[in-house]
N, C-alpha and C positions, 0 to 999 in steps of 0.2 A: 544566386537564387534568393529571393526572398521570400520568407516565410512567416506565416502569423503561428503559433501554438495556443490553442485557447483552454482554460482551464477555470474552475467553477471557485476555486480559492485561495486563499494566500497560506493555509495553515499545513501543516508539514501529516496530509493524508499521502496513499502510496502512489495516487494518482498525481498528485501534486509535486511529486518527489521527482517523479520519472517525468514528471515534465521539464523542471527546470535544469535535471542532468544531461538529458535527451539537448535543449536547448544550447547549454554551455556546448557540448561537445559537436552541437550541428555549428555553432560560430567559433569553435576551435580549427575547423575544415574550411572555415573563409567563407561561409552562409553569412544571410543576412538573415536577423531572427527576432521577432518581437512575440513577445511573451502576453495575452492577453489572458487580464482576469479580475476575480470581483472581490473589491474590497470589503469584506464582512467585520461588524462588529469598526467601522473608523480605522481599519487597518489600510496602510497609504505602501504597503511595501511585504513583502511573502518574509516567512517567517527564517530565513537564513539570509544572507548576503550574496547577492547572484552577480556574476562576471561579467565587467561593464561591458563588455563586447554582446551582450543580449540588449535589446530594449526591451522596459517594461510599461506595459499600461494596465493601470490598474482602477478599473471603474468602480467611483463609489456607490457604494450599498449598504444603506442604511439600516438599521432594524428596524424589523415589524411592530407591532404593537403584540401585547399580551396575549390576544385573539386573535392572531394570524397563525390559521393552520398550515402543515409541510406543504401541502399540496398548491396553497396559496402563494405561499413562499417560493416554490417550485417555479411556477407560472411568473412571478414578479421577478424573479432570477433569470430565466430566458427572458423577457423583455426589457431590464435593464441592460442585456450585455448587449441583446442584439442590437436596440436602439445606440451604443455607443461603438460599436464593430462594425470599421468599413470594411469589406474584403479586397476591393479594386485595385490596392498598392500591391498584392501579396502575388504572386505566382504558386504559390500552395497555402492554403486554406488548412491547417490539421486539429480537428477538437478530442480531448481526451478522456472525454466523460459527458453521459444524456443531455447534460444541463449546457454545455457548450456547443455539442453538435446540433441544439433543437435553436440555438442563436447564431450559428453560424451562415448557416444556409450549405450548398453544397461544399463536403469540404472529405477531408480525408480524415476517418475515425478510427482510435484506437477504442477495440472494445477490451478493457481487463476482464472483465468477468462476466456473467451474467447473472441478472437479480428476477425474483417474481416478487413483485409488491402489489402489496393490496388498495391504498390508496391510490384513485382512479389518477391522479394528474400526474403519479409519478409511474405509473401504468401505462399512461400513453405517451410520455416525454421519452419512458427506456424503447417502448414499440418504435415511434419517430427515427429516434437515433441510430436504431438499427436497420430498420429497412431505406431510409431518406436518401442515406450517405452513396454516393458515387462507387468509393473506395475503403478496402476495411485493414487494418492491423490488428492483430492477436498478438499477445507474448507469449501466447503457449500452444502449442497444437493443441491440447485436449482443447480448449477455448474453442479454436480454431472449429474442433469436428463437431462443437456444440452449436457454433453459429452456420455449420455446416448444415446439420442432420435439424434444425429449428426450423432454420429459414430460406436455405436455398442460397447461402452467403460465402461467395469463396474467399478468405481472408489471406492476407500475407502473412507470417507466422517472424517478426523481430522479436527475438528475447530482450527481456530486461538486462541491460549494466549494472553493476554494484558499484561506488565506489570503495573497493578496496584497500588501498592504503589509508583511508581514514577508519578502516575499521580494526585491521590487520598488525596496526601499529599506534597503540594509544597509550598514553602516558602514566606507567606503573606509580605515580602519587597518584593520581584519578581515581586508578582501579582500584588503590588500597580504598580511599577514601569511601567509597562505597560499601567493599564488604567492610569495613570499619563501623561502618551507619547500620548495613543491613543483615550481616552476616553471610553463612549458609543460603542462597536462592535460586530458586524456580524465576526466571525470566520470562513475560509475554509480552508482545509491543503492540497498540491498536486501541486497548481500551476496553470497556464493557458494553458490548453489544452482541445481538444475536449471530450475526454472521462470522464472527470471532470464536465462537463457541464458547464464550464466557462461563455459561453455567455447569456446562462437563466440564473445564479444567476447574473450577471451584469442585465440585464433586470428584475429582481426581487427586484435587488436595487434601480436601478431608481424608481419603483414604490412605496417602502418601505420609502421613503425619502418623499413623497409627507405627510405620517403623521410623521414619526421620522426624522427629516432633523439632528440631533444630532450624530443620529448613522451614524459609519464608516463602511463599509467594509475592512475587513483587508485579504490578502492573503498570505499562507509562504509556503514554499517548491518550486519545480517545476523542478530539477533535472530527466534530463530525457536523453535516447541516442537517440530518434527520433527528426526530425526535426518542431515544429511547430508554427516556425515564423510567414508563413503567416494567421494563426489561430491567433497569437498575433496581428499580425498588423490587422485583422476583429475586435478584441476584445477592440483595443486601438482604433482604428477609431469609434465603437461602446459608450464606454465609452463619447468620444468627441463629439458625436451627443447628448446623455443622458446628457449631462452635468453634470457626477459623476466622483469623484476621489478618485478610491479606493486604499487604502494605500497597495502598493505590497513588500512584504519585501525578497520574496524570500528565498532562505535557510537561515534556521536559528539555531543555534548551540544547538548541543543536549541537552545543560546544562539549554538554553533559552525554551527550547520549550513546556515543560512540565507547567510553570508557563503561559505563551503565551495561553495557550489552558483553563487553569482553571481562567482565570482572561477575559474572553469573557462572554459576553451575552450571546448567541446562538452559537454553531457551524452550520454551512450548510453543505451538504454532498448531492451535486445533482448531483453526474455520474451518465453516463448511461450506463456505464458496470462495474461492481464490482464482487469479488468473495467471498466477507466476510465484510470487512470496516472496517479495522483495525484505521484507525484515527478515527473515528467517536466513536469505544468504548474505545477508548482513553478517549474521550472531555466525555463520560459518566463516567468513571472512575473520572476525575473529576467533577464531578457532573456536567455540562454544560448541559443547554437543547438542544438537538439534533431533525434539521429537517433531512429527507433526501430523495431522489428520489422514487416515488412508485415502487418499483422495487421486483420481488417475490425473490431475494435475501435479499435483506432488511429489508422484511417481513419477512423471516423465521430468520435473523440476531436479528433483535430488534425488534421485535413484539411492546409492549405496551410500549416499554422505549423510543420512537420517536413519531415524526411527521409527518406525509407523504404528498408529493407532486409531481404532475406529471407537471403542467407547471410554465411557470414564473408567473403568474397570483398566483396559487395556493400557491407557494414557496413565495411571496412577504405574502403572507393571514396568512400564517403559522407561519413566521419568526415574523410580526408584533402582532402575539398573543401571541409565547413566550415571546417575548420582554414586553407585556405587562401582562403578568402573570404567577406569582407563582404556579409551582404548584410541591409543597414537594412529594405527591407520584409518579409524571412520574420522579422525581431528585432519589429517594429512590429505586425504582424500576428500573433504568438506574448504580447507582453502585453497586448494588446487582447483577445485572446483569453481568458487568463487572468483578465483583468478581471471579465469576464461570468461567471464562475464564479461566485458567494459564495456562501458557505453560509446566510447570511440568506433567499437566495432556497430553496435547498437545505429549509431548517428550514420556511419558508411552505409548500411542497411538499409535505412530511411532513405537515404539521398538515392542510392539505386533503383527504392521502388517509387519516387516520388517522378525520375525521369523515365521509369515505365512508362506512368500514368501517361505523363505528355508526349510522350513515341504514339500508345494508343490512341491518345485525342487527334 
């Protein structure tokens, strides 16, 4: 079977993630599989090493000028992919994100999650993507009964894969090397922005410091094609009133990232839209105790392998309990958990519903 996967970037978002694992593992099963997507920023290749058994096409994309708003951006983004994306070689067509499925033309969409944006072009590119597509994927039922009870949209319901042994087994110089740098921390993986919940876990830490003044906040990732500076500049003005200084580290290299995560106290994980939390069974794959947002996603994600929290009050309560206790069966029960993940299975999954589709046509 040949198959395109199209995706909106090279840089290691969780959409991006689950594309190029989704891929390897669809050409570990003896698929034909090419990987399409948009080189941002002169980037000629995604931001980890992908299994020569994928092809990659990676269309250039230049940057904007100074004055070129998201929405702009948005709109030039579908039509460079789609002007460079033929579909005719492919027997499945699959886009994993608005900006691929509104360039793809008919194809098979994975929705992660769902957004309400106020800016009109990124308003109508999420609308597009969800009603246009043929065929839908969810990685989560609650996703699932949101595109359900929205739109009228019956989706397939594939979980995300972890890779697990790269998280499960990382190299104790690494891990030293980190708490060496950072000490005592609070781990979040994504960045600063609104959907992350950025500003409750800063307000979770202020209050968390009042008994662990030791522990850090550490933050990595944050690669993103939206704009949300002036959410930065709330969060850093925030911070300055709090009088906390959380260590932001920003992207961090693939090689880094997997020991970064297993050598934290706690991961946090308090967004308030998600469609699965692929970082978070990450940090459980390395046995890290995981808090994360009360969210019926979350709940149906990790059930008993987490902690849950709805405000900062709650999330400081939570985090300062991990931090102060052991507890082997929620660590036991979080990479068992993880275990069961793989994307092998994920890819088998794919492949079953992709020869649906062609049984019904």
């Amino acid at each position: 079977m040949k198959i395109a996967l199209l995706s909106y970037s090279t840089k290691p978002r969780g959409g991006v993630v689950h594309t190029l694992a989704l891929a390897e593992a669809l050409a570990a099963l003896g698929e034909d599989v090419t990987v399409w997507t948009l080189g941002r920023g002169g980037d000629t290749g995604f931001f980890r090493p992908v299994h020569p058994a994928v092809r990659i096409q990676v269309v250039p994309f230049p940057d904007g000028g100074p004055e070129e708003s998201v929405g702009a951006r948005i709109l030039r983004s579908i039509t460079t992919l789609r002007t460079a994306f033929d579909p005719t070689p492919y027997d499945v067509v699959h886009a994993q994100d608005c900006i691929s499925a509104n360039a793809a033309g008919p194809c098979v969409r994975t929705v992660h999650h769902l957004d309400h944006f106020t800016t009109p072009e990124l308003a109508a590119c999420h609308e597009r993507a969800i009603v246009e597509p043929p065929a839908h994927v969810c990685v989560s039922a609650a996703v699932a009964g949101e595109l359900a009870a929205g739109w009228g949209i019956e989706a397939q319901v594939i979980p995300n894969g972890v890779a697990y042994d790269r998280f499960a087994a990382t190299d104790p110089t690494a891990r030293a090397s980190w708490r060496s740098r950072l000490g005592p921390y609070v781990l979040t993986v994504g960045g600063i922005e609104p959907r992350k919940g950025s500003l409750d876990l800063l307000e979770a830490y202020a209050l968390l410091r009042a008994t662990r003044p030791d522990v850090r906040l550490v933050i990595a990732g944050g690669e993103t094609l939206f704009d949300y500076r002036a959410y930065r500049t709330r969060w850093e003005a925030r911070a300055a009133e709090l009088a906390v200084d959380p260590v932001v580290l920003g992207q961090v290299g693939e090689d880094q990232l997997p020991s970064l995560v297993a050598a934290a106290d706690v991961f946090a994980f308090p967004s308030l839209k998600e469609g699965f939390g692929l970082a978070a069974m990450e940090a459980l794959a390395a046995g890290v105790p995981l808090v994360v947002r009360d969210l019926p996603v979350l709940r149906e994600v990790f059930g008993g392998a987490a902690q849950f929290a709805s405000t900062p009050q709650d999330l400081a309560a939570e985090l300062g309990r991990a931090l102060a206790t052991e507890d082997p069966d929620r660590r036991s029960a979080g990479r068992a958990l993880a275990a069961r993940h793989t994307w092998d299975a994920a890819a088998r999954s794919h492949l079953d519903f992709y020869r649906s589709l062609g049984a019904r046509a």
